[in-house]
Structures are given as structure tokens and as C-alpha cells.
N, C-alpha and C positions, 0 to 999 in steps of 0.2 A: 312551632312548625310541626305539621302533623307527619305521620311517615306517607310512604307513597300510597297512594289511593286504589284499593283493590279494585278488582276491574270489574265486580258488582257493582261498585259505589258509579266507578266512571259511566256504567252502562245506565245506572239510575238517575245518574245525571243528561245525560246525553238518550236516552230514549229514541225521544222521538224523533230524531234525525235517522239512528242505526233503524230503527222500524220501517221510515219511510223509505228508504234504498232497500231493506231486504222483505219487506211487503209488495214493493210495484217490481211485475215481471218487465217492464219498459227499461227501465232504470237499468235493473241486472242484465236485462240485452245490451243495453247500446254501451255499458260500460264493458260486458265482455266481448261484445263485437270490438270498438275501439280497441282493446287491447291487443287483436290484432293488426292493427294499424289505423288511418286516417280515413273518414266514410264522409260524404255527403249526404246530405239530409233523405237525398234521392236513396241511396246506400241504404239509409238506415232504414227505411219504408220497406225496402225489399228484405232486409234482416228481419226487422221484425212482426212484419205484417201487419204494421199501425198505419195511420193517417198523419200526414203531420199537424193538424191540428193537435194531435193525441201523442207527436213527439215532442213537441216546441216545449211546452211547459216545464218537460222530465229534461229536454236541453239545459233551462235555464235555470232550473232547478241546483244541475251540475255547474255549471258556471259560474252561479252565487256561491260556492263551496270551492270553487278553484280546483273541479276533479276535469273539465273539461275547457277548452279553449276551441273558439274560432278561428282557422285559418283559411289561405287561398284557396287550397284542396279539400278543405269541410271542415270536420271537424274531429278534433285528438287528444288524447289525456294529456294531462300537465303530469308531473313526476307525482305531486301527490295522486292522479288519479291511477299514474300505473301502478304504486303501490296496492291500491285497495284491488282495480282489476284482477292484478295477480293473486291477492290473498282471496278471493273471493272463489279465481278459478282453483287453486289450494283445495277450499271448504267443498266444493263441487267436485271433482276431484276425490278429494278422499270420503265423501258422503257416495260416489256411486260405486267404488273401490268395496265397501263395507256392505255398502246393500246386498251387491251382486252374491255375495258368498257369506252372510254374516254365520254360518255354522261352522267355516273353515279358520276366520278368525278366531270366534270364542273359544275356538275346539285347540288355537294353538297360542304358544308362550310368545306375545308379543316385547313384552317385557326385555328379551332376550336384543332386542333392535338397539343400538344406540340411538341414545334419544333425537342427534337431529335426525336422524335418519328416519325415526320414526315421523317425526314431524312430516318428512317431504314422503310420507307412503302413498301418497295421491296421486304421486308417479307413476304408480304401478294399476291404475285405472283402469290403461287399454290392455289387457293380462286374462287370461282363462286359470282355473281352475284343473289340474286333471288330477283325476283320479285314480288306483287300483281298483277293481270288483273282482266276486268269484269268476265273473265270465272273461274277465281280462285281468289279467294279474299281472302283466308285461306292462300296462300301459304306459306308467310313470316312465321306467328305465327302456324303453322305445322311444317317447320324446326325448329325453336324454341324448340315444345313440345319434337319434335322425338329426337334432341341432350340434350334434360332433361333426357331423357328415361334410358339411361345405363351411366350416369355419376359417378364416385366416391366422386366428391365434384366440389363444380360452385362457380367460384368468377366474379361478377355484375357489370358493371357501369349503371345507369338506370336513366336517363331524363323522365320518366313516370313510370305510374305503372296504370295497371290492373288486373279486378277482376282475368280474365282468368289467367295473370303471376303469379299474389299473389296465387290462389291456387296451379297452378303446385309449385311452390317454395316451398309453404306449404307442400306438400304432399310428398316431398323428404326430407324439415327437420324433420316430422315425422317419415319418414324413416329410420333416424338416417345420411341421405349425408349431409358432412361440408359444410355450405353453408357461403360466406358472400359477403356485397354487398355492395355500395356505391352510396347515391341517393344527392338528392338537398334538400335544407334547405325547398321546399316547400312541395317536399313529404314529409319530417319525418313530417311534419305538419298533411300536409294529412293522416301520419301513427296513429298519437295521438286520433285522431278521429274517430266517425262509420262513415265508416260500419268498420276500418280496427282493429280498435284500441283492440277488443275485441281478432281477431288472432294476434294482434302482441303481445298484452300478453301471451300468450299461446307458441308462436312460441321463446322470450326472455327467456324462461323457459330452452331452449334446450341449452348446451353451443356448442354446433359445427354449431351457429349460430351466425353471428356477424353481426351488420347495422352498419353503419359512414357516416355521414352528408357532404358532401366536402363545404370547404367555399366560392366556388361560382359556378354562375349558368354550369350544365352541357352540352355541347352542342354537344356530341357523348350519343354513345350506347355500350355497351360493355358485352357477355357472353364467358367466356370462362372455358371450364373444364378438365379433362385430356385426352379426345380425340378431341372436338370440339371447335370450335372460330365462334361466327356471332359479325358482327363487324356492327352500324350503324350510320347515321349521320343526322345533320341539314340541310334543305337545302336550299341554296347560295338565299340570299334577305332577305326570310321572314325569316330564323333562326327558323321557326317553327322544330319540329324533325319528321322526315320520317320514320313512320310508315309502307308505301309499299314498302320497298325496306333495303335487308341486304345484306351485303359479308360474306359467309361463309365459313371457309376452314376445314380438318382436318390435315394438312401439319405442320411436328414440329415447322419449323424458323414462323410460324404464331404462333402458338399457344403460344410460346416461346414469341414473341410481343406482344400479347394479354396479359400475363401474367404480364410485363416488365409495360403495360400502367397500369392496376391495382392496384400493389405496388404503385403504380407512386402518382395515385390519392387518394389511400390507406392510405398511408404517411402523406399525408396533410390534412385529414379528422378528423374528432372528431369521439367518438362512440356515435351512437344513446342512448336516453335516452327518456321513456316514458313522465318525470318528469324534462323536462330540467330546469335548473336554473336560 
């Protein structure tokens, strides 16, 4: 019995099927159309600006494959076709994620992502870029202040901490917004201490306020709340954390990953303690 079959061999075996779906732009429409739900043939003509002469074939195509079925209402993936739909929207996805910015990625420690997390980065698709320059040096930590501004509640990943973060943070858990946050073993140090030591007793008072230590070093950035996500990173060599440069989005499947990495780190953290033991 041979071991599992690498996925060169499965690809050299299977060819010319994977070719013929990610060769025909028909195919890759009507199965990503489909994936958002059930279209008629009518449907499909106006998706993809074909004839049906020029859809029927690529129908039956899918049908012979069991990625598409015929129903009342037209026509709709079978489970195995929402699989591939979705991995395909995946690959699309993180193919225009990469394009858009490919110097902000190479330029940073991706490495640092847990790995599903990396896998699902195509989340972060509908996402901008900003940057620092000499002529704007605020920009970064101005997105920042402006997505604090009308949040309901911010959950943190934070590889630094400043004076300017700590008081906006401050000033929204006096506000009564749920905040919690997730630093590195050398900030809550830095937290125990002045200048900070005196608001974080003040700010432990509040309970819609939670700190957790993660047990090892941070090497991303993470705000996300219920409208906004800046997401930032280390960058590739020094591992120092970049400070001029975040991805932003307000787009759900980001903010939905943003959320997914926090639990994540959430989970394996202790809670902060003025008085650790």
C-alpha cells in the first residue's frame, strides 16, 4: 500500500479536469455566482454575459461532476459543489488580498499568523493599506483614534502600548465601552509600573474591562470592534513591530477574522493581575 499521494501526483493525475474548470471563465462564473445562491439559466446569461448556447455545455459539464443540480428555481451547487465554490472564492480572495499590496506583505513577518488563520487571510481582501509619510506622520494612529471614536466595545492584540493608546482606551472604558485586550508578559510589567500603574488601577475597577498576558512574545497587532478591524505586523528581519503601516477594513469576513484571531489568543492567555503571584 503506498502512502498518501502528494498532491503533485493527485494533480498529474487529475489534470485535465482541475484545468478545464480553472481554464473556462464560464465555469468560474456560474460556480461563483451559484455560490451565492440558486440562478436560472435567465440569471446566469445576465451574470455572465454569455448566451446560453455558451452556458448549457459548462451546465452539464457541472452536472456530470455532481458540482451542480437542477431544480424548480434553476439551478444550485450540490454540497460538493459548495465546497470547491468556496475554496475557489478562498484562492480569489487571497490572490487579490496579495496583489493589491504585494510590498507590504514581503516587507512583513507573515510567519507570525497562526497557521489557520493564515490560511483564511483572504478575509482581509476588502482592507486598505495605510500608511505613515514625512508629509503625514499621524496617519496610522488617526485611523486608529477615528475607528475608537463610535465603537460599542474593542477587543486588542497589542505588542506595545502608548501613552496616546492608553488614554484613548482609557477614555472609552470610562465611558462605560466593553473593552478587553491581550498584551505581552513585558507590557503587563510595563502596566504594574509609573507612569501606567496608577490608570490601570483605576481602569480594573471597571468590570467591562479585561487585560490577559498571552504566554509568549506578540509579534502582530490586532483592533477590532463592531464596525472596524486595523490589523498590523512585524517586519521580515528585524521582527521589530511597525508602527507606519496598518490594514484596515470595515468589511464583515474581516472583521469576523479579526475577531476568530482574538478568541484565538484570548484562549491561551491568563488575566492580567496588578499582584501577580
Amino acid at each position: 500500500m503506498n502512502d498518501t499521494m502528494d498532491t503533485l501526483e493527485i494533480f498529474a493525475r487529475h489534470h485535465d479536469t482541475v484545468q478545464r474548470i480553472f481554464r473556462s471563465r464560464l465555469l468560474l462564473q456560474i460556480l461563483l455566482s451559484l455560490g451565492k445562491g440558486s440562478k436560472t439559466l435567465a440569471d446566469l446569461r445576465s451574470v455572465t454575459g454569455s448566451t446560453s448556447q455558451s452556458i448549457l455545455p459548462r451546465i452539464r459539464f457541472l452536472e456530470e461532476r455532481h458540482y451542480i443540480e437542477s431544480r424548480n428555481d434553476g439551478y444550485a451547487l450540490t454540497p460538493q459543489g459548495k465546497v470547491l465554490s468556496s475554496q475557489i472564492q478562498d484562492y480569489l480572495r487571497s490572490t487579490i488580498l496579495f496583489d493589491k499590496n504585494p510590498k507590504f506583505w514581503s516587507s512583513h513577518y507573515l510567519e507570525a499568523i497562526p497557521e489557520p488563520f493564515l490560511c483564511d487571510i483572504g478575509d482581509l481582501a476588502d482592507s486598505e493599506i495605510v500608511e505613515s509619510s514625512d508629509a503625514d506622520i499621524f496617519s496610522v494612529i488617526q485611523y486608529f483614534f477615528e475607528m475608537m471614536k463610535d465603537a460599542s466595545w474593542i477587543h486588542i492584540i497589542s505588542s506595545f502600548m502608548s501613552h496616546p493608546h492608553a488614554d484613548a482606551l482609557g477614555t472609552k472604558i470610562q465611558a462605560g465601552v466593553p473593552v478587553e485586550m491581550v498584551v505581552t508578559a513585558r507590557i503587563a510589567e510595563e502596566l504594574r509600573n509609573d507612569p501606567f500603574r496608577k490608570k490601570m488601577e483605576a481602569l480594573l475597577e471597571h468590570r467591562h474591562f479585561r487585560l490577559y498576558v498571552a504566554p509568549a512574545p506578540l509579534l502582530i497587532g490586532l483592533t477590532v470592534t463592531d464596525s472596524f478591524l486595523s490589523f498590523g505586523m512585524c517586519l521580515r528581519g528585524s521582527l521589530k513591530y511597525d508602527i507606519s503601516s496598518d490594514l484596515f477594513s470595515t468589511d464583515t469576513k474581516a472583521l469576523a477574522w479579526g475577531e476568530r484571531l482574538f478568541s484565538y489568543y484570548k484562549d491561551i492567555s491568563e488575566e492580567f493581575s496588578l499582584y501577580p503571584a
